[in-house]
DRENPA-3360 file (N, C-alpha, C; in nm, 2 decimals, always signed):
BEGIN
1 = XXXXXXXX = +1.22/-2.75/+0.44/+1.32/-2.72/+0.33/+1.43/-2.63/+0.39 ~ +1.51/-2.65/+0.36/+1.70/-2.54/+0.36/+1.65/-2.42/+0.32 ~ +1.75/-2.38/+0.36/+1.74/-2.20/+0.25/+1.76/-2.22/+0.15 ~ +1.85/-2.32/+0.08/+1.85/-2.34/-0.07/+1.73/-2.42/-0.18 ~ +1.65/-2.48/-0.05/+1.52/-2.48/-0.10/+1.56/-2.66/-0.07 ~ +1.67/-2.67/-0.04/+1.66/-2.86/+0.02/+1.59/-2.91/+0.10 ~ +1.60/-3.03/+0.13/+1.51/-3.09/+0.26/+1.66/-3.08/+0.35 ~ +1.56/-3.03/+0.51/+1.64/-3.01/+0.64/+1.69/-3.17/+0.64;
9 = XXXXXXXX = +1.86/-3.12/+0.69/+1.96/-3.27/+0.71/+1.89/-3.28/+0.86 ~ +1.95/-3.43/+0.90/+1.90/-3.49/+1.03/+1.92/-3.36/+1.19 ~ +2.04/-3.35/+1.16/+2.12/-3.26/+1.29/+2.00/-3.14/+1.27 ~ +2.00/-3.03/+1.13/+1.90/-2.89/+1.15/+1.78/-2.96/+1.17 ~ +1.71/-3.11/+1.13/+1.61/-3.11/+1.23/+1.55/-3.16/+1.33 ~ +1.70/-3.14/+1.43/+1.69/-3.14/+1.59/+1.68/-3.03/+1.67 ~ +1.76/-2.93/+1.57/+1.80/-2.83/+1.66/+1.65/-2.76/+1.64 ~ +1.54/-2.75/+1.47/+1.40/-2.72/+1.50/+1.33/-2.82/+1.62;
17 = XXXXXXXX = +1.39/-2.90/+1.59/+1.23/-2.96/+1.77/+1.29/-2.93/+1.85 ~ +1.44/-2.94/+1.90/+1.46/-2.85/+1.98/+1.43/-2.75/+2.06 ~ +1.46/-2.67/+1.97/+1.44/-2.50/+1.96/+1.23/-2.48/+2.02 ~ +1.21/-2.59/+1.92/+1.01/-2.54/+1.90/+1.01/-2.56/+2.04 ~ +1.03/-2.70/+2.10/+1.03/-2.76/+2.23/+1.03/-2.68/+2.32 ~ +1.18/-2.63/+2.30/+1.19/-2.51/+2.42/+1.13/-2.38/+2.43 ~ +1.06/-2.39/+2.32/+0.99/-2.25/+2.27/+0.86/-2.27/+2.37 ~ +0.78/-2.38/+2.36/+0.61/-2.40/+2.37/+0.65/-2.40/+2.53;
25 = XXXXXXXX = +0.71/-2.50/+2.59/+0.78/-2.49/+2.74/+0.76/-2.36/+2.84 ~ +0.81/-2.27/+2.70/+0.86/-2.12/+2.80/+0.68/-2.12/+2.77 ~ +0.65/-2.10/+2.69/+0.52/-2.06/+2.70/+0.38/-2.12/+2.80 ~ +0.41/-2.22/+2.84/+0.33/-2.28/+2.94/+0.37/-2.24/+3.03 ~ +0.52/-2.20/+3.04/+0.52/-2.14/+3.19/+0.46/-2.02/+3.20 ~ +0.51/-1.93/+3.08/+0.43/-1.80/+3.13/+0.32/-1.75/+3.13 ~ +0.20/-1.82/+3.05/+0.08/-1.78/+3.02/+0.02/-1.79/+3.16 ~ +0.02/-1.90/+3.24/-0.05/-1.89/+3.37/+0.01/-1.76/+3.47;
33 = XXXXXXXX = +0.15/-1.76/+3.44/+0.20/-1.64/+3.50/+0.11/-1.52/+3.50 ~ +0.12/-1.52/+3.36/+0.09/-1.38/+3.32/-0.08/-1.38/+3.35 ~ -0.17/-1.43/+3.37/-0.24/-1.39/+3.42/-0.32/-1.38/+3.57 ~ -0.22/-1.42/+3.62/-0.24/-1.45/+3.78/-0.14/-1.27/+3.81 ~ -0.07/-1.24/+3.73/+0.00/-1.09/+3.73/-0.08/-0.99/+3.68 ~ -0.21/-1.04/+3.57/-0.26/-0.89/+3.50/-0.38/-0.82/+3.64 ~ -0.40/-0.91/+3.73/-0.51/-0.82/+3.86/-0.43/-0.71/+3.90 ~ -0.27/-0.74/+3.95/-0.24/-0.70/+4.02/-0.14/-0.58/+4.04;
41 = XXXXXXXX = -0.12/-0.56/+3.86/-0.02/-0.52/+3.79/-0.05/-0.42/+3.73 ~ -0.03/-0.25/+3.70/-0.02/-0.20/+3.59/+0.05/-0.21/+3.47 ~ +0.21/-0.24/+3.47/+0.26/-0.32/+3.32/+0.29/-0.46/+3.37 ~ +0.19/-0.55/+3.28/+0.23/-0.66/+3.38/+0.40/-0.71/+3.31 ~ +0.48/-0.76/+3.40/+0.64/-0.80/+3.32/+0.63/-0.93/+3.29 ~ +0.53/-0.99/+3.31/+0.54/-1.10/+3.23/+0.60/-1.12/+3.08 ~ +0.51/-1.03/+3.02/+0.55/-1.05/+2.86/+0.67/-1.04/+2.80 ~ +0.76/-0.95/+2.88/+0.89/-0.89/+2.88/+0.98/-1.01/+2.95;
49 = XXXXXXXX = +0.95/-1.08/+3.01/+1.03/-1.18/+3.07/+0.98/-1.29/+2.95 ~ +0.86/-1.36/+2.91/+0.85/-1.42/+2.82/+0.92/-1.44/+2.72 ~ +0.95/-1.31/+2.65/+1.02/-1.28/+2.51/+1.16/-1.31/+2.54 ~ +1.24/-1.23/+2.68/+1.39/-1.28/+2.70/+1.36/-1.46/+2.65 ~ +1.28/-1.53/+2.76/+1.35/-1.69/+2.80/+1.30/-1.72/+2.62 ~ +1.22/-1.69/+2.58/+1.18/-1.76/+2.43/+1.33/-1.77/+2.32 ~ +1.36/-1.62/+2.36/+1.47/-1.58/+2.28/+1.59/-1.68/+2.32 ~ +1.59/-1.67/+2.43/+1.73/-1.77/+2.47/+1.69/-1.93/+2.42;
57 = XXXXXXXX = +1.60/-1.97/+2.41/+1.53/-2.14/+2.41/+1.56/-2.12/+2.23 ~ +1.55/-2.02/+2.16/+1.56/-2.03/+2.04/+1.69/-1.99/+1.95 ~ +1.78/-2.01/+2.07/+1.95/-1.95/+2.05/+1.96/-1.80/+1.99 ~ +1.90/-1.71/+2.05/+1.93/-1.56/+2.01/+1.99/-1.52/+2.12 ~ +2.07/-1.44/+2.06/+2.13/-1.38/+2.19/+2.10/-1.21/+2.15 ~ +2.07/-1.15/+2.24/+2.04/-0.98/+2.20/+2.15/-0.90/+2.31 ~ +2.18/-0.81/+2.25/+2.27/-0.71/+2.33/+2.23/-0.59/+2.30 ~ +2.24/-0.48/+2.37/+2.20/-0.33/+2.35/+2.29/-0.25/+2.34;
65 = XXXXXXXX = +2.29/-0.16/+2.24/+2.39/-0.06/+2.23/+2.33/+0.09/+2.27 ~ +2.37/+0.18/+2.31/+2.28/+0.31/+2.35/+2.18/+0.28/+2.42 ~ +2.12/+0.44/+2.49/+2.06/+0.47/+2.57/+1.96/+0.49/+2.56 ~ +1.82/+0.41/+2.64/+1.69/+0.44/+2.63/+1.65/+0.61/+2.65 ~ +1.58/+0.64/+2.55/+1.52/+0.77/+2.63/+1.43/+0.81/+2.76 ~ +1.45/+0.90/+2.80/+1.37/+0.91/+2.95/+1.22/+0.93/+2.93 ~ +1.12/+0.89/+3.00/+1.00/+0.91/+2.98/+0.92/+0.86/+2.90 ~ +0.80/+0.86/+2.86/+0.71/+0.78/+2.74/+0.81/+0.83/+2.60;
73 = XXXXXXXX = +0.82/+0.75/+2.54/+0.88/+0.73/+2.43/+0.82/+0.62/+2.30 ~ +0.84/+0.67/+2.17/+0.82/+0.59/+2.02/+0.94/+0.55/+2.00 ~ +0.92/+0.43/+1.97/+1.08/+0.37/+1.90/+1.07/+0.37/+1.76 ~ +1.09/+0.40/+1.67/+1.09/+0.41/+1.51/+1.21/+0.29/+1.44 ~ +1.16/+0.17/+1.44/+1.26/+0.06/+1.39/+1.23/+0.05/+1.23 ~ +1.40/-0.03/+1.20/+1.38/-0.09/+1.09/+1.30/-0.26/+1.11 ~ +1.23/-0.32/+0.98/+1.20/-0.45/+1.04/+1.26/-0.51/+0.93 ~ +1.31/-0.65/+1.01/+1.38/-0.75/+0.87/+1.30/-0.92/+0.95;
81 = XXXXXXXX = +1.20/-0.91/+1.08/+1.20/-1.07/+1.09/+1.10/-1.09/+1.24 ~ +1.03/-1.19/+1.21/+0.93/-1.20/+1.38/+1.00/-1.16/+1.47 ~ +1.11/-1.19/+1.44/+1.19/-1.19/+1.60/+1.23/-1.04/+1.63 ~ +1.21/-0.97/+1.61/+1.20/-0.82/+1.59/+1.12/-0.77/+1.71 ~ +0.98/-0.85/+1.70/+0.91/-0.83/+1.83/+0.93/-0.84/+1.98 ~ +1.00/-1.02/+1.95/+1.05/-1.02/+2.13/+1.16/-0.95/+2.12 ~ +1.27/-0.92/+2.07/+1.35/-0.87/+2.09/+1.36/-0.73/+2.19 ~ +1.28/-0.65/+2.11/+1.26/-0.54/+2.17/+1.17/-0.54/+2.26;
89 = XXXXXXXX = +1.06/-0.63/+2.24/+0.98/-0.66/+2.44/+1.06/-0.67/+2.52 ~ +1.18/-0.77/+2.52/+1.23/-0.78/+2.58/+1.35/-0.71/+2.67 ~ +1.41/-0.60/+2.55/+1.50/-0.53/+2.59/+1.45/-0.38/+2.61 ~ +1.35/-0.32/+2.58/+1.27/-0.21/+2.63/+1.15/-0.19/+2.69 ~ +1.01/-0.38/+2.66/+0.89/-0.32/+2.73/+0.79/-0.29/+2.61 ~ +0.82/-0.25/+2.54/+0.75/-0.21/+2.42/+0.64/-0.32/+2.35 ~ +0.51/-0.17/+2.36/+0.40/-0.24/+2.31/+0.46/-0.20/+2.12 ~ +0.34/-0.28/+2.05/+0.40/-0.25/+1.91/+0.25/-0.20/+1.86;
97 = XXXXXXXX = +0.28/-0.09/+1.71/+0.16/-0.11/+1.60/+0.20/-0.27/+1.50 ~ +0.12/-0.33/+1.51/+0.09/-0.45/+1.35/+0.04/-0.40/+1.27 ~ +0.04/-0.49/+1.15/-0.03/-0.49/+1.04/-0.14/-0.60/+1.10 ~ -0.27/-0.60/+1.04/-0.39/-0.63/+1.07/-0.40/-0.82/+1.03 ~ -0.27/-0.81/+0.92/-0.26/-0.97/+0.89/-0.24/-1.08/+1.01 ~ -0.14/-1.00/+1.10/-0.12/-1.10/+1.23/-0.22/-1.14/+1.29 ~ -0.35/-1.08/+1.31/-0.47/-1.09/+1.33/-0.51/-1.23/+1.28 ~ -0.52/-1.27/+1.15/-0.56/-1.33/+1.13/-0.54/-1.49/+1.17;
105 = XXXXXXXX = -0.44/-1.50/+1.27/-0.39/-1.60/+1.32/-0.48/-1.60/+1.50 ~ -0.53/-1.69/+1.50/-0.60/-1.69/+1.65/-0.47/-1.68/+1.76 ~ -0.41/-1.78/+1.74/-0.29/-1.81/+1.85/-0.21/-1.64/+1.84 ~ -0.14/-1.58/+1.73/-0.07/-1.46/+1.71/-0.17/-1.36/+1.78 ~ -0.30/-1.37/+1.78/-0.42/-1.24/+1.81/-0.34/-1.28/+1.92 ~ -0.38/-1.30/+2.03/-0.39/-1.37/+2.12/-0.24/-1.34/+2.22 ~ -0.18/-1.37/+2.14/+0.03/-1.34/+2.20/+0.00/-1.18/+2.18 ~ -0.04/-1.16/+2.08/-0.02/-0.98/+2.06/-0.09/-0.90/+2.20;
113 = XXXXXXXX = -0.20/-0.93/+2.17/-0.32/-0.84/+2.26/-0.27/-0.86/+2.42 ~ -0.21/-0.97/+2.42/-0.12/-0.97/+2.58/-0.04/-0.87/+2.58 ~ +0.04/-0.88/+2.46/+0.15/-0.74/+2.51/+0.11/-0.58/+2.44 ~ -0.03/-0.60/+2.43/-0.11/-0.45/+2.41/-0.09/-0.40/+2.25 ~ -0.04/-0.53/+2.17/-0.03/-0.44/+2.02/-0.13/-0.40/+1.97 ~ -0.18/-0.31/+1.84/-0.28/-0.24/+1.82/-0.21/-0.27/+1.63 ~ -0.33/-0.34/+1.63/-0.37/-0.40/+1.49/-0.39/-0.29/+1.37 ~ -0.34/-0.29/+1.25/-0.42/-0.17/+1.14/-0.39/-0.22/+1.04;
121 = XXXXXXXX = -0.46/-0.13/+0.92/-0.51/-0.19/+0.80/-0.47/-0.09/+0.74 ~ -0.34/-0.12/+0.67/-0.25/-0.01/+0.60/-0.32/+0.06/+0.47 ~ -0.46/-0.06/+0.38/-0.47/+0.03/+0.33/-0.65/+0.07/+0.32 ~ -0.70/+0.05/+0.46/-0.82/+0.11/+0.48/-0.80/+0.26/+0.51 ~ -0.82/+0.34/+0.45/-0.80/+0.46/+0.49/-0.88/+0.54/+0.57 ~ -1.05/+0.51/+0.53/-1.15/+0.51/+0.59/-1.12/+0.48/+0.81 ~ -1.01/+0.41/+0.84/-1.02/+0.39/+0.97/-0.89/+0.45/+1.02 ~ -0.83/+0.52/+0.96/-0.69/+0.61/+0.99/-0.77/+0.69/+1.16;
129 = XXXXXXXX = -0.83/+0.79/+1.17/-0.86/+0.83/+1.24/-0.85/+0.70/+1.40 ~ -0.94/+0.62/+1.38/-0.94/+0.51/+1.47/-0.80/+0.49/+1.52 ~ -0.74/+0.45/+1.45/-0.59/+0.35/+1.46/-0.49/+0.50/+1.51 ~ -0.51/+0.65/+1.49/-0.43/+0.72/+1.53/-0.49/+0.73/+1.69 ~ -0.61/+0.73/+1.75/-0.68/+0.69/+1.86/-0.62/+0.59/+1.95 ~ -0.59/+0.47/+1.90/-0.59/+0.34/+1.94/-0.38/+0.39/+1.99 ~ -0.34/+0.44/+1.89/-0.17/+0.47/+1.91/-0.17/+0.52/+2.01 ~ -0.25/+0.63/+2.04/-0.25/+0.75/+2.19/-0.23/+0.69/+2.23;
137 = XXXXXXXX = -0.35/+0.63/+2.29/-0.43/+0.53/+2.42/-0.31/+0.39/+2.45 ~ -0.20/+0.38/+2.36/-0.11/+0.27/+2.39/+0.04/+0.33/+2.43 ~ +0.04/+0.47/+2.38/+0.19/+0.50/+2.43/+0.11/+0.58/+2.61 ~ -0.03/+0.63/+2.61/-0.01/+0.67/+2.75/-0.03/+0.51/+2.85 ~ -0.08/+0.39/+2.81/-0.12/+0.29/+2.86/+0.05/+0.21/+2.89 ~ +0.11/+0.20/+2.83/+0.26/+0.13/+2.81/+0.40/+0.23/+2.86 ~ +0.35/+0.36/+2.78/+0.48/+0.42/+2.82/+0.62/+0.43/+2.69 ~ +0.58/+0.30/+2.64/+0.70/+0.25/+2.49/+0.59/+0.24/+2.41;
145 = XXXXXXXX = +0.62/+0.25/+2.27/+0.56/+0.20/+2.18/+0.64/+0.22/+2.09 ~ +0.64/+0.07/+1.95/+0.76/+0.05/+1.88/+0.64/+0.08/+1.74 ~ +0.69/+0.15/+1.65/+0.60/+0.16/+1.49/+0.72/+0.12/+1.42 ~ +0.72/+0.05/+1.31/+0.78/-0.02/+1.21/+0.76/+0.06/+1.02 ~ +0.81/+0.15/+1.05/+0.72/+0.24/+0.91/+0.77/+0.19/+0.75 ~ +0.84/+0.14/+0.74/+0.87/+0.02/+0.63/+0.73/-0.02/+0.60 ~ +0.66/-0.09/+0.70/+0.54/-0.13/+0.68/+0.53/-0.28/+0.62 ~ +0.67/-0.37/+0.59/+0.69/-0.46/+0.59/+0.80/-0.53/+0.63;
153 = XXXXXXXX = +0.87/-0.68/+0.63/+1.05/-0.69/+0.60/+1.10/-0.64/+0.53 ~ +1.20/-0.61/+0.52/+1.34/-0.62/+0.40/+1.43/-0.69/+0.44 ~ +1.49/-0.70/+0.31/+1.61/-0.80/+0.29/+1.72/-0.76/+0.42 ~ +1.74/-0.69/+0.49/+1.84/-0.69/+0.61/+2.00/-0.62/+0.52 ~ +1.99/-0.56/+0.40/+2.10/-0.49/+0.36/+2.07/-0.37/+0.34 ~ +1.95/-0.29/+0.32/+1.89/-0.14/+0.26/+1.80/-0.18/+0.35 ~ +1.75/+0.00/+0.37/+1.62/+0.02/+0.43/+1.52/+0.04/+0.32 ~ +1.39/-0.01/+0.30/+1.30/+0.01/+0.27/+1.26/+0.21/+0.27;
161 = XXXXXXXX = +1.15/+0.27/+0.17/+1.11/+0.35/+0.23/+1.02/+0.38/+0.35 ~ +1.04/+0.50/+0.44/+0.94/+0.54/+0.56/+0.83/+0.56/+0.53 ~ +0.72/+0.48/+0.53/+0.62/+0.56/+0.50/+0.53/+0.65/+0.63 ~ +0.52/+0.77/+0.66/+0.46/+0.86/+0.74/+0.31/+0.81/+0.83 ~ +0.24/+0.73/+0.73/+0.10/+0.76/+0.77/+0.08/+0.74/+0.89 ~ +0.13/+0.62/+0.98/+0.14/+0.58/+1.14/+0.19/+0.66/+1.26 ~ +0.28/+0.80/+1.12/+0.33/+0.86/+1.24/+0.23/+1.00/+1.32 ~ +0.10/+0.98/+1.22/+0.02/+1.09/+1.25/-0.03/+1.15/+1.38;
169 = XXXXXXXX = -0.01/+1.07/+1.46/-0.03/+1.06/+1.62/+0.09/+1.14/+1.66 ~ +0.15/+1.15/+1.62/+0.32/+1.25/+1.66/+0.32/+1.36/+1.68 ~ +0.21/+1.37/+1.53/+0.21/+1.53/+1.50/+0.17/+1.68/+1.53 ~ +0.09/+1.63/+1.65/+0.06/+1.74/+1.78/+0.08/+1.73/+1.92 ~ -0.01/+1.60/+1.97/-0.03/+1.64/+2.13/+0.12/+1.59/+2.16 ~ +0.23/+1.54/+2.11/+0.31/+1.38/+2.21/+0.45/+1.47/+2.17 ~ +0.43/+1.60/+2.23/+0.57/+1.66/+2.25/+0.69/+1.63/+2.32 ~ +0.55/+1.59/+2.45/+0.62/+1.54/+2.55/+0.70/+1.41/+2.53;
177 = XXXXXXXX = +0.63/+1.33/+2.43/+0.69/+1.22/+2.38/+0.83/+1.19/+2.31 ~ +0.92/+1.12/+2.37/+1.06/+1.12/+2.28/+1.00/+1.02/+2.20 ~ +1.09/+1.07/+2.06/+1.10/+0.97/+1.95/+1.25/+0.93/+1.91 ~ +1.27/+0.79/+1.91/+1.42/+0.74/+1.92/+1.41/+0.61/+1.83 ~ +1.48/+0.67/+1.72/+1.52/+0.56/+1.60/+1.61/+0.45/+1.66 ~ +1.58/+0.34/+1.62/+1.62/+0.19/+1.67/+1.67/+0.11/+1.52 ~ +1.78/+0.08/+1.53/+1.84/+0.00/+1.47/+1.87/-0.14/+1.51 ~ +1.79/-0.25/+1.45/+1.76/-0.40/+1.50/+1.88/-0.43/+1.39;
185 = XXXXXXXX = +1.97/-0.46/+1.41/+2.14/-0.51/+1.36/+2.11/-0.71/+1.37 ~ +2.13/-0.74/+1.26/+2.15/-0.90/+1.30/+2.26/-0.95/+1.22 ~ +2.35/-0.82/+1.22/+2.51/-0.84/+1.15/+2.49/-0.90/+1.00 ~ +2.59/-1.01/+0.98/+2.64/-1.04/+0.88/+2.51/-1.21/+0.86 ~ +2.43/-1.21/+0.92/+2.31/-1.30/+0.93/+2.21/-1.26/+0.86 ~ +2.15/-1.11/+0.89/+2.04/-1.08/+0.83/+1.97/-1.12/+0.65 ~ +2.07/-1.14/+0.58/+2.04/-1.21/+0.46/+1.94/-1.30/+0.52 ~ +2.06/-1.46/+0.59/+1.99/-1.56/+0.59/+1.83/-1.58/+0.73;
193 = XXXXXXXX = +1.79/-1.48/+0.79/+1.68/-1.47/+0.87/+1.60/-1.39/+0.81 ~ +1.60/-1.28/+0.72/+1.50/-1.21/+0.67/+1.37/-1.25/+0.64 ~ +1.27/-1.21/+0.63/+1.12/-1.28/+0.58/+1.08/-1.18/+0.49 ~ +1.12/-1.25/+0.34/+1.12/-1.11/+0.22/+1.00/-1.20/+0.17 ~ +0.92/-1.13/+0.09/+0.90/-1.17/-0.07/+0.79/-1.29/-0.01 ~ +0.76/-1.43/-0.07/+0.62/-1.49/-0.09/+0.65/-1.58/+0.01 ~ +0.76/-1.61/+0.07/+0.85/-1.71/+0.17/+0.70/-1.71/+0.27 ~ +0.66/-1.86/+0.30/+0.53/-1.87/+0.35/+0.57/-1.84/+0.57;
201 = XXXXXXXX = +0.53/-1.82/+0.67/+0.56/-1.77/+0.80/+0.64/-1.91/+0.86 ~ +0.56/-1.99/+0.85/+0.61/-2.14/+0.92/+0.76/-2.17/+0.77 ~ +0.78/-2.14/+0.68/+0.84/-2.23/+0.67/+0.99/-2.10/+0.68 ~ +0.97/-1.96/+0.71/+1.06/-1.91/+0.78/+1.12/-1.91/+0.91 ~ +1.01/-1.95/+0.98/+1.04/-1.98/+1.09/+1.15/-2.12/+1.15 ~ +1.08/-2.25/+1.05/+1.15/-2.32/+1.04/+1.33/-2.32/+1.03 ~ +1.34/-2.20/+0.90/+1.47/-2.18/+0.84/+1.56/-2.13/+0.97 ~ +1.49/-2.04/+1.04/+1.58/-1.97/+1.16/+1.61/-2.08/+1.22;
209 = XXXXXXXX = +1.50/-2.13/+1.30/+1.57/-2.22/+1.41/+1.61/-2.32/+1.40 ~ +1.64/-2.37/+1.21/+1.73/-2.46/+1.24/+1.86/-2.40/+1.18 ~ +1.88/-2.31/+1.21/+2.02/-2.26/+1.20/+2.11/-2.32/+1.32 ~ +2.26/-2.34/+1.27/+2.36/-2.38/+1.35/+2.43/-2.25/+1.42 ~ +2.41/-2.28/+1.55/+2.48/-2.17/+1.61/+2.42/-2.07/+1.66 ~ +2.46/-2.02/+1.73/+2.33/-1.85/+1.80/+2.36/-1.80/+1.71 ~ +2.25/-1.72/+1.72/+2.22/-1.56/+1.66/+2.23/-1.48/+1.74 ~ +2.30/-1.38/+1.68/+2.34/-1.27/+1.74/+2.27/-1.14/+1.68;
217 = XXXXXXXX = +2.23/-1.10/+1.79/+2.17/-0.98/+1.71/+2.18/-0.84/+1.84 ~ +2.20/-0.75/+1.76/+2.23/-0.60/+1.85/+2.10/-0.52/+1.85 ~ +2.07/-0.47/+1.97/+1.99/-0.35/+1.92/+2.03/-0.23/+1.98 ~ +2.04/-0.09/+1.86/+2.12/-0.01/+1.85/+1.99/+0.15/+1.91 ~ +2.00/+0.18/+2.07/+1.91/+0.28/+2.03/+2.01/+0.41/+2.00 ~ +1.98/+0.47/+1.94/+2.02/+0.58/+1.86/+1.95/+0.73/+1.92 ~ +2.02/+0.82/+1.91/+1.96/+0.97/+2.00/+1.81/+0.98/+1.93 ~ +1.74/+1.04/+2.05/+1.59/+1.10/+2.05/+1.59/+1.21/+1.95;
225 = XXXXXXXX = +1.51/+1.25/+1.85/+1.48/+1.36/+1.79/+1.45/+1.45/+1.85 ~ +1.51/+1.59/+1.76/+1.48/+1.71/+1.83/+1.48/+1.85/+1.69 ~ +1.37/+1.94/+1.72/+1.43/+2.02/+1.66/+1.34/+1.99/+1.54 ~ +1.36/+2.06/+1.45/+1.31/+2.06/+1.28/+1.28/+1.89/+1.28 ~ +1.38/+1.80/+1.30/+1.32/+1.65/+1.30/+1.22/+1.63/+1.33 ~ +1.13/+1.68/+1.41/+1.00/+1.66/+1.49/+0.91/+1.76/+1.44 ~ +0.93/+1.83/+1.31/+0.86/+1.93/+1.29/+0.73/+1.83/+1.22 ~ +0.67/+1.74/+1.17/+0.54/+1.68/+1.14/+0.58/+1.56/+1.12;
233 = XXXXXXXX = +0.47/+1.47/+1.09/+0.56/+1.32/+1.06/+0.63/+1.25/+0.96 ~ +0.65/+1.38/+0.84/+0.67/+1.37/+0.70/+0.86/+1.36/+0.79 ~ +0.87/+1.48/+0.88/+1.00/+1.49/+0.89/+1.05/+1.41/+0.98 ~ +0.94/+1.33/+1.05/+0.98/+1.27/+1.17/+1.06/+1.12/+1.09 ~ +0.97/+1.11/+0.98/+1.01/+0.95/+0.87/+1.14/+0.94/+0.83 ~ +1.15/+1.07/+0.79/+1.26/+1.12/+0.70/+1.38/+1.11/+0.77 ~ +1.38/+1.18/+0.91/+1.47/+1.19/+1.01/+1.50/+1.08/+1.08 ~ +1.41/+0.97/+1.13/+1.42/+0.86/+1.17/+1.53/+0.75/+1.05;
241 = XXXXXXXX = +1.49/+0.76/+0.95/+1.56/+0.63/+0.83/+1.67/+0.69/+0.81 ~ +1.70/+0.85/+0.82/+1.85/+0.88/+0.77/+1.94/+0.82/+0.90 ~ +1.82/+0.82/+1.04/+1.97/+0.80/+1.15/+2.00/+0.68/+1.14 ~ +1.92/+0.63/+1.14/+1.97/+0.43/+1.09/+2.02/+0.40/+1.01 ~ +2.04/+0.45/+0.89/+2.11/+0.42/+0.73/+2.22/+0.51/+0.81 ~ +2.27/+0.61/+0.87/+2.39/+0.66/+0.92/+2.45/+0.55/+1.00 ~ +2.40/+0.49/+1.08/+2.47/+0.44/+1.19/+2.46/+0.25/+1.09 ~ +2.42/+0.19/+1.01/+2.45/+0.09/+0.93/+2.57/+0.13/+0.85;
249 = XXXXXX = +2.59/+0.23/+0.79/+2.69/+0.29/+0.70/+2.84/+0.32/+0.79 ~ +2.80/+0.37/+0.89/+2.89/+0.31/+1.01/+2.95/+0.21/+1.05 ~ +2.85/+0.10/+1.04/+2.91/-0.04/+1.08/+2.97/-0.10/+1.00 ~ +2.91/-0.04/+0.85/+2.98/-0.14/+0.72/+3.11/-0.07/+0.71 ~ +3.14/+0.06/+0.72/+3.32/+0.12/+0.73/+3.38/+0.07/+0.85 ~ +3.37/-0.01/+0.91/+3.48/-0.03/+1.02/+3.53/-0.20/+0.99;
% end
């Protein structure tokens, strides 16, 4: 079905077999890659080369704006869409926190745990301790690590609220650690790629790649916290969503 809820015309569904085509391709080439690289490798770059060629097979194009921070670092993003993931694999390395739903997919387990994501259960509370454990052990193992504190999509025009709980791992030992708010920009698109509301995975997926034309999408890193921003992870939430809602409110005045 269309975004308007039509059946796909002949042309959008070429550009989905297409697109899928060149998608499964990249992935045969790299899975053997990548594990003939995990003996020999401490970050293997497979996965990070994966995500670029996927992205390109599936007409995205990503560009970067600002400067990574030096050293192990948390990226604190907004999320509006899967493609969220390679993007940033590919343009920083970054392992990610999920929600525990992606799990549920064998093939998704499976892509994730290659590039070291760490699964949780937003509302087991009972295993918070665990999953702040499992966060450590992935920013000293990786070096990046991207948290998503929305805790779902949004529509790609407002940010959702931050919710803190993920950032509990911040809030002593990882001084050393920069934290650098990331704004994933998909311009004047994000309406139509978003994955809001009851919209089923496959049949968003669908809708993207039979879109006409690349996608363009920026990713915006934005300065590292410092200071009172880093004072717990109440302020770290707080501090992170005002610099993104600053620098979107920026883009919409010019």
């Amino acid at each position: 079905m269309g975004a308007d809820g039509g059946m796909l015309d002949l042309a959008a569904r070429v550009r989905v077999f297409r697109r899928a085509a060149a998608g499964v391709l990249v992935l045969i080439v790299s899975v053997p890659l990548y594990y003939l690289a995990a003996p020999v490798t401490r970050h293997n770059p497979v996965p990070r080369w994966f995500f670029a060629a996927l992205l390109r097979a599936l007409g995205v194009r990503v560009r970067v704006e600002g400067e990574s921070a030096s050293g192990q670092r948390v990226l604190i993003a907004n999320h509006l869409s899967w493609l969220d993931i390679p993007a940033l694999t590919a343009t920083t390395g970054t392992a990610f926190v999920a929600h525990a739903g992606l799990a549920q997919s064998t093939v998704l387990r499976w892509l994730c745990r290659m590039n070291r994501t760490i699964f949780v259960e937003r509302n087991d509370r009972g295993s918070v301790a665990d999953q702040i454990e499992q966060v450590r052990e992935a920013m000293a193992e990786s070096g990046v690590l991207t948290i998503f504190p929305e805790g779902t999509t949004d529509g790609g025009v407002t940010l959702l609220p931050f919710k803190s709980s993920l950032l509990a791992a911040l809030d002593c030992d990882a001084r050393d650690v920069a934290i650098q708010p990331v704004w994933i920009d998909y311009g004047a698109a994000a309406p139509e790629i978003a994955w809001v509301g009851d919209e089923a995975g496959l049949a968003n997926v669908r809708r993207v790649l039979a879109r006409n034309g690349a996608l363009h999408l920026t990713i915006h890193l934005l300065p590292a916290l410092t200071g009172e921003a880093r004072r717990d992870r109440k302020a770290i939430a707080a501090a992170a969503r005002q610099a993104i809602a600053d620098r979107m409110a920026q883009r919409v005045a010019l």
